[in-house]
C-alpha positions in Angstrom: 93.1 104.6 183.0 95.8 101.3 183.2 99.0 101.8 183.8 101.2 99.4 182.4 104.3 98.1 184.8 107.9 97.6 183.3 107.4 93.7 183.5 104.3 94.0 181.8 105.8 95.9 178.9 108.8 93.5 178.4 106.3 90.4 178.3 104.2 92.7 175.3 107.7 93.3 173.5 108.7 89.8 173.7 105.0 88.8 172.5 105.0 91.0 169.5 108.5 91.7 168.4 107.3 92.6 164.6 106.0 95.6 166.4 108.3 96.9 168.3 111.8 95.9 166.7 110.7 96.4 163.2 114.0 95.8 160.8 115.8 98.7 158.9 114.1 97.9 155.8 110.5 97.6 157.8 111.4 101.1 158.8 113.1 103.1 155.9 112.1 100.7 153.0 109.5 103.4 151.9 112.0 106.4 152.1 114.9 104.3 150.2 112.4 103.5 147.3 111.7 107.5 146.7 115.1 108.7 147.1 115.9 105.3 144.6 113.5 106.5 142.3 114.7 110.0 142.4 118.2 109.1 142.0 117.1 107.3 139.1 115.0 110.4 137.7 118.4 112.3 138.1 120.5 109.7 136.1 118.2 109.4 133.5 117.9 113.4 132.9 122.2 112.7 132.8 122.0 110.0 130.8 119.6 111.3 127.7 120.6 114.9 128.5 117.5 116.4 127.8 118.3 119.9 128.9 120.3 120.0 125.6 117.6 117.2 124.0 115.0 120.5 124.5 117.5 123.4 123.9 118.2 122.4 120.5 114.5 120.5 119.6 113.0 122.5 116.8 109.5 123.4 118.5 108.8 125.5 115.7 108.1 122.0 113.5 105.5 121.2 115.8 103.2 123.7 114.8 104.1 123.6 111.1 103.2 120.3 110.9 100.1 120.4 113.3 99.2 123.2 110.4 99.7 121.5 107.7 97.5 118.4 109.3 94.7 120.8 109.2 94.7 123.1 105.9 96.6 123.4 102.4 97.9 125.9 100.9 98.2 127.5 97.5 101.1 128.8 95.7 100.7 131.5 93.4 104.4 132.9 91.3 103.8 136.6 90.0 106.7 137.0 87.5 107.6 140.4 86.5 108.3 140.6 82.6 110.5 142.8 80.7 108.1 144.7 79.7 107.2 145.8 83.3 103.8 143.2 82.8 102.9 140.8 85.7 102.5 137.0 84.5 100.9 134.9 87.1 101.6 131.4 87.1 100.5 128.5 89.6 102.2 125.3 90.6 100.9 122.4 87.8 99.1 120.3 90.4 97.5 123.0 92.4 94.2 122.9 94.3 92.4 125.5 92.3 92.7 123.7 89.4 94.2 123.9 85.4 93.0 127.4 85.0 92.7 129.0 88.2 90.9 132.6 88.5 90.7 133.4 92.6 88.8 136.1 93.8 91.7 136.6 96.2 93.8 137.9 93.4 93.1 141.6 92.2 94.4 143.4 89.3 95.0 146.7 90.1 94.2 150.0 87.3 97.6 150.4 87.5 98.9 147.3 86.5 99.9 146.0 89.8 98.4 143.1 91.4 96.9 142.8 94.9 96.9 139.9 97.1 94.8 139.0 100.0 96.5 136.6 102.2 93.9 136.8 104.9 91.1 138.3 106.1 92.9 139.8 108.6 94.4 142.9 107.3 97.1 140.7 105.7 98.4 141.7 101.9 101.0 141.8 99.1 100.5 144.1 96.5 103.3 143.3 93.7 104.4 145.8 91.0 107.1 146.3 88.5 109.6 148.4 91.0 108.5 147.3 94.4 106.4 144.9 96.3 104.3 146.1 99.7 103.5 143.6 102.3 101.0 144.7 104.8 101.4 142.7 108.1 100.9 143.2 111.8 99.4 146.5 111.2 102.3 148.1 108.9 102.7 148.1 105.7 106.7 147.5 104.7 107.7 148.5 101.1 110.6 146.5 99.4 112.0 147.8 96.5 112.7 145.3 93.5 113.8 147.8 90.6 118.1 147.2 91.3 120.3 144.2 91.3 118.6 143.0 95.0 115.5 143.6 96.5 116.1 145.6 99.7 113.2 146.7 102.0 112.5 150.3 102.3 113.1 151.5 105.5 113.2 149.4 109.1 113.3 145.5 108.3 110.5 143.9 111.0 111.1 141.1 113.2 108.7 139.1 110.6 111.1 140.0 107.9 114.5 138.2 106.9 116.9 139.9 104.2 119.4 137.4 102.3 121.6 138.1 99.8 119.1 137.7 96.7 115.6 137.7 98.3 113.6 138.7 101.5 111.2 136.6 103.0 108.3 137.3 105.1 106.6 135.2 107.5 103.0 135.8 108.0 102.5 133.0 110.4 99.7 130.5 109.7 98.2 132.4 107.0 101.4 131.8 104.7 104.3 133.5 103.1 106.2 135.6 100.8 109.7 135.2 98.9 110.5 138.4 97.1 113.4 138.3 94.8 114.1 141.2 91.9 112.0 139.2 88.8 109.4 137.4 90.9 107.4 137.1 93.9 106.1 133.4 95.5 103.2 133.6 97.7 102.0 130.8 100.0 98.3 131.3 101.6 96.8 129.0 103.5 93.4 128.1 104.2 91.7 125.7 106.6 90.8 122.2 105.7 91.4 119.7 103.1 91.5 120.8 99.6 89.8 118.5 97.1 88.9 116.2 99.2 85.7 114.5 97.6 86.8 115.6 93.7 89.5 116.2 92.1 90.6 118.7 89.5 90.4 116.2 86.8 86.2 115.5 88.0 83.5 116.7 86.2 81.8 117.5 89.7 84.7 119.6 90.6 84.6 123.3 91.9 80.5 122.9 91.4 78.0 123.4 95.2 77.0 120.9 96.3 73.7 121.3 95.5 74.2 121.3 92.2 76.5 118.2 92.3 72.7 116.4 94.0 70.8 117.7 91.3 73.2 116.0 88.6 73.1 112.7 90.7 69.4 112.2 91.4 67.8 113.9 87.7 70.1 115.7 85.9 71.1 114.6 82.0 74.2 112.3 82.2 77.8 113.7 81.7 79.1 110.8 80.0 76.4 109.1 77.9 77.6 105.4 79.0 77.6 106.0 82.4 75.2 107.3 85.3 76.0 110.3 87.1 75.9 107.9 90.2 78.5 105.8 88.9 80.5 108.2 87.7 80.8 110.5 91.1 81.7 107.3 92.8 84.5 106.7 90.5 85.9 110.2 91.0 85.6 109.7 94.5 87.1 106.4 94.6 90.1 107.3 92.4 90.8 110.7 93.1 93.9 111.5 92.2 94.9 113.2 95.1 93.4 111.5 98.4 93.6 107.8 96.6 90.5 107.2 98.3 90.4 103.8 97.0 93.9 102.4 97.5 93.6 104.4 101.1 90.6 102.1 102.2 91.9 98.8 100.4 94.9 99.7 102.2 92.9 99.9 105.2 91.3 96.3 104.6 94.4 94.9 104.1 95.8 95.8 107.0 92.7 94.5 109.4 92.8 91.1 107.2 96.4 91.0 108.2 95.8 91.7 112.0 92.7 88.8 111.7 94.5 86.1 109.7 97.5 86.7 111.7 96.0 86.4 115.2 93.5 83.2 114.0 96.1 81.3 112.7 98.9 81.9 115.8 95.4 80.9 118.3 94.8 77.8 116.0 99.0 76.7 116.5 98.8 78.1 119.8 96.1 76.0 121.2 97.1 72.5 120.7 100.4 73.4 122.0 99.7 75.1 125.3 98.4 71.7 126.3 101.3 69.9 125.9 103.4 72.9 127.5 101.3 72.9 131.0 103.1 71.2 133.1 99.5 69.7 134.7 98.3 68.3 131.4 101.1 66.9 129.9 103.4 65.7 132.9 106.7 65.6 130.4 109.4 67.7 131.8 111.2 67.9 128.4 108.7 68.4 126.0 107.4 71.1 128.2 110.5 73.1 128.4 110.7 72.9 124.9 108.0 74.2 124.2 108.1 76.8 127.0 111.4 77.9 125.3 109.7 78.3 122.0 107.2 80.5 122.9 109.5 82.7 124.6 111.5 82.7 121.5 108.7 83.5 119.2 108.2 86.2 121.4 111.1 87.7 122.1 111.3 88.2 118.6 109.6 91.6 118.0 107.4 91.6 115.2 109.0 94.3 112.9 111.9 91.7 113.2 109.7 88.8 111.8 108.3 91.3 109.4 111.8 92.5 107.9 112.8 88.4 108.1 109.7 87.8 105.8 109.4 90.6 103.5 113.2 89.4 102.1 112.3 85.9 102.1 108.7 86.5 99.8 109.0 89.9 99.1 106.9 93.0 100.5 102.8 92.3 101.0 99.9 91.4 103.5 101.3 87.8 103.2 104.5 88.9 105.2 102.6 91.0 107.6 100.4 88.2 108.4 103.3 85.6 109.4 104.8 88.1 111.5 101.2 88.1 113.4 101.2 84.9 113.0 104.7 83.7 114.7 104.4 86.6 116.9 101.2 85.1 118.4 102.3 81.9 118.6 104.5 82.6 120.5 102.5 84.8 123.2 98.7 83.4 122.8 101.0 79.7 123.7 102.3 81.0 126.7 99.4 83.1 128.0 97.0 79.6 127.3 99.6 77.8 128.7 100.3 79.7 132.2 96.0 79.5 132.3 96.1 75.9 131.9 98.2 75.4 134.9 96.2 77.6 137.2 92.8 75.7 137.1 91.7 74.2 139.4 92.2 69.9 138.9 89.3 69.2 140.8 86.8 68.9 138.3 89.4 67.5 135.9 90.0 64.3 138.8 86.2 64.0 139.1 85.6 63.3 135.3 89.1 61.0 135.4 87.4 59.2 138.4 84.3 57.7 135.6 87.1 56.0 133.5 86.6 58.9 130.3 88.7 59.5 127.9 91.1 62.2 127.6 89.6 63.9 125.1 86.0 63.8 127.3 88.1 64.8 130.1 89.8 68.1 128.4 86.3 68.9 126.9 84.4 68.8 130.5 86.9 69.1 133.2 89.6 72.1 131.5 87.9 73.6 128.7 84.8 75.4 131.3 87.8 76.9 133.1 89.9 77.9 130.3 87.5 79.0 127.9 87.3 82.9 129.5 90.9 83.0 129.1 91.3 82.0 125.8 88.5 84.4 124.4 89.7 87.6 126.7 93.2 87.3 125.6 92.8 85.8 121.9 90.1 89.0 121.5 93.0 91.8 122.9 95.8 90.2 121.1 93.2 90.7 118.0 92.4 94.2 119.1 96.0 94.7 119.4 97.1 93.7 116.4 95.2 95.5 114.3 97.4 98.9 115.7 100.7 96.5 115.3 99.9 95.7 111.8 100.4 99.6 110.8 103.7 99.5 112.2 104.9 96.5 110.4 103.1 97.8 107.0 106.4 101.0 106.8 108.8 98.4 106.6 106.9 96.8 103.5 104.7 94.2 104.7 101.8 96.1 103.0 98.8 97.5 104.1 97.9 101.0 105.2 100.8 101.1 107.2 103.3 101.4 103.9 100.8 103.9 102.4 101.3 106.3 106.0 105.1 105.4 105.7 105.0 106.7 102.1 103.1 110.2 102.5 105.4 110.9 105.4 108.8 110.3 103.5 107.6 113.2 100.9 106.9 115.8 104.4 104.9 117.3 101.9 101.3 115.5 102.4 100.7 116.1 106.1 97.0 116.4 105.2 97.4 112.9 104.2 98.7 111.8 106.7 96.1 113.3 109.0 93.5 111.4 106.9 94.5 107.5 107.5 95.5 108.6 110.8 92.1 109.4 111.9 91.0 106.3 109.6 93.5 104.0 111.6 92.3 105.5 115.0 88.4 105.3 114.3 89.2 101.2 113.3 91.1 101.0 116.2 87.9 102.7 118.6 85.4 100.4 116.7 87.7 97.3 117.0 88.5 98.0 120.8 84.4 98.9 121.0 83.7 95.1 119.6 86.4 93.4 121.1 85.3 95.1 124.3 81.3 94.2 123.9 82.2 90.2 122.4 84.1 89.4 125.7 81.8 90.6 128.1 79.4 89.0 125.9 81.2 85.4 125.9 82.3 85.5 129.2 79.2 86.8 130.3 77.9 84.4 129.2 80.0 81.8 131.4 79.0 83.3 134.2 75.4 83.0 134.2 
């Protein structure tokens, strides 16, 4: 074992002093930045208070919404006559069609009608003088024959009373307003209603194998037209998914985020060269230009989009120049910062033959900077095509205005659901290519 003298530990102190007398921020810097951080956790939480932000959030939303993504729901009115006679009468754009007949509805010997609202023990059974709702495992009558309804006995937690109706929530399966001269049911059922044909089809409410059979060999519906054609054009314009404007919509939106991108890369190009300070060795022109890009960018592109749709009104062609100065401005400065970080070697070699400039960009820069320009040019791309959605709700067309529209009505959630998952699964296959061209391309450097 050594044994180290006081002499010899002074000369190893005085040798390594980063060691031994370590500064205050060498020795607490790590502690100051978590208590910083937490401080700043704290101040935030202040700031926003979210304690009362999530007290008063209605929760409740979330799952009516996330509902409504999923299913639809039909409406049926039972009005009560003055005859003591039920009339049943549903909304004039319902799913079940102009002359709906559901199984789901019963009429009863003695004139009363029976509802199922689920297959879970859930029921309304309406008559002239009271209405029973069967929920939760009671059954909870509420009488209908005076001035107000008013529930017969003990009123449930799922029950509210006002002043000229009760209503009874029956949680995801639906509904039920009861007032003294009708009853409004909403049921619910999982999926999307209508979704291939429409009321208005002559394939609609018919199985599916029976919709093949009219396809492939059955006698034509309308004599001018093939049964092909024709179940394309329901499909195509059905009245209530819009499958056609939905996916030209769709189109428009990716010719936006293509255009867009191509055309701020083409502007970008030429001046990133002229903006790198070891190309083009002109202090002022390059802090012009360095000071355009950054403006171009710092200009978010809802701005430019706003800017554009007042100056030629709303469409793809305002969406595209927001992509368009938008990358100019960014694809300029990324190419830019890449030209000045190669390395001038190969660049001084090629000089050193007497070639031109152009010779001398083609050989000596653009093997350096080609990898950057295709990575970056292919993300921004990739990028854009989720940035043209936004910039479609404030009118520069494309699906994005189509999403912006079905939301304002919070009625069409299904709808919403539907170019959602459309938006996302371009956004997967564009990330998927984007993804397999730039190993591709720069693989292809490498080797």
């Amino acid at each position: 074992m050594t044994v180290i003298d006081a002499n010899r530990m002074h000369e190893i102190e005085a040798r390594y002093p980063e060691y031994f007398h370590r500064s205050f921020r060498q020795r607490f810097g790590g502690l100051m930045i978590v208590i910083a951080t937490l401080l700043y956790g704290l101040y935030a939480v202040w700031f926003f208070d979210l304690p009362k932000l999530f007290a008063e959030a209605h929760w409740e939303r979330v799952g009516i919404y996330l509902s409504q993504w999923v299913s639809y729901d039909v409406q049926p009115e039972f009005r009560i006559q003055d005859d003591g006679s039920i009339a049943v009468r549903y909304p004039r754009f319902s799913p079940l069609g102009d002359n709906p007949h559901p199984d789901w509805v019963v009429d009863n010997p003695d004139g009363s009608i029976t509802v199922a609202v689920s297959g879970a023990g859930l029921a309304v059974t309406v008559s002239k003088s009271e209405t029973i709702v069967t929920a939760h495992g009671v059954s909870v009558p509420v009488d209908v024959s005076s001035g107000a309804p008013k529930v017969v006995g003990p009123v449930p937690a799922w029950m509210t009373v006002y002043d000229d109706n009760v209503l009874a929530d029956l949680g995801f399966a639906g509904d039920v307003s009861i007032s003294v001269d009708r009853v409004k049911i909403r049921k619910r059922f999982l999926g999307w209603a209508n979704f291939v044909f429409d009321t208005q089809s002559s394939f609609f409410d018919k199985p599916v194998g029976e919709v093949i059979s009219l396809i492939v060999s059955g006698p034509r519906i309308k004599p001018d037209q093939s049964n092909l054609s024709l179940a394309f054009d329901d499909i195509w314009n059905n009245s209530e998914w819009q499958h056609g404007d939905v996916w030209t919509k769709l189109f428009q939106t990716i010719v936006m985020a293509f255009l867009g991108t191509l055309l701020g890369a083409l502007a970008a190009f030429p001046l990133a060269f002229m903006a790198a300070r070891n190309i083009t060795p002109n202090r002022l022109l390059n802090q012009i230009l360095e000071r355009f890009f950054d403006f171009l960018r710092s200009v978010d592109m809802l701005i430019w989009a706003l800017f554009l749709t007042r100056a030629f009104g709303p469409g793809p062609l305002a969406g595209s120049g927001a992509i368009f100065l938008t990358e100019t401005g960014t694809l300029g400065k990324l190419y830019s910062e890449g030209l000045e970080n190669i390395d001038n070697k190969p660049r001084e070699g090629i000089q050193s033959t007497g070639a031109q400039t152009v010779l001398v960009h083609r050989y000596g820069i653009m093997p350096q900077i080609v990898p950057v320009i295709v990575s970056q040019t292919l993300y921004q791309w990739e990028s854009n095509v989720r940035g043209a959605t936004i910039i479609g709700a404030v009118g520069a067309g494309g699906i994005g205005l189509k999403l912006w529209e079905a939301m304002r009505t919070n009625a069409n959630w299904e709808n919403v659901a539907y170019m959602v998952i459309l938006i996302l699964i371009v956004v997967f296959l564009f990330d998927a290519a984007s993804n397999a061209l730039r190993h591709r391309l720069m693989g292809s450097r490498t080797h």
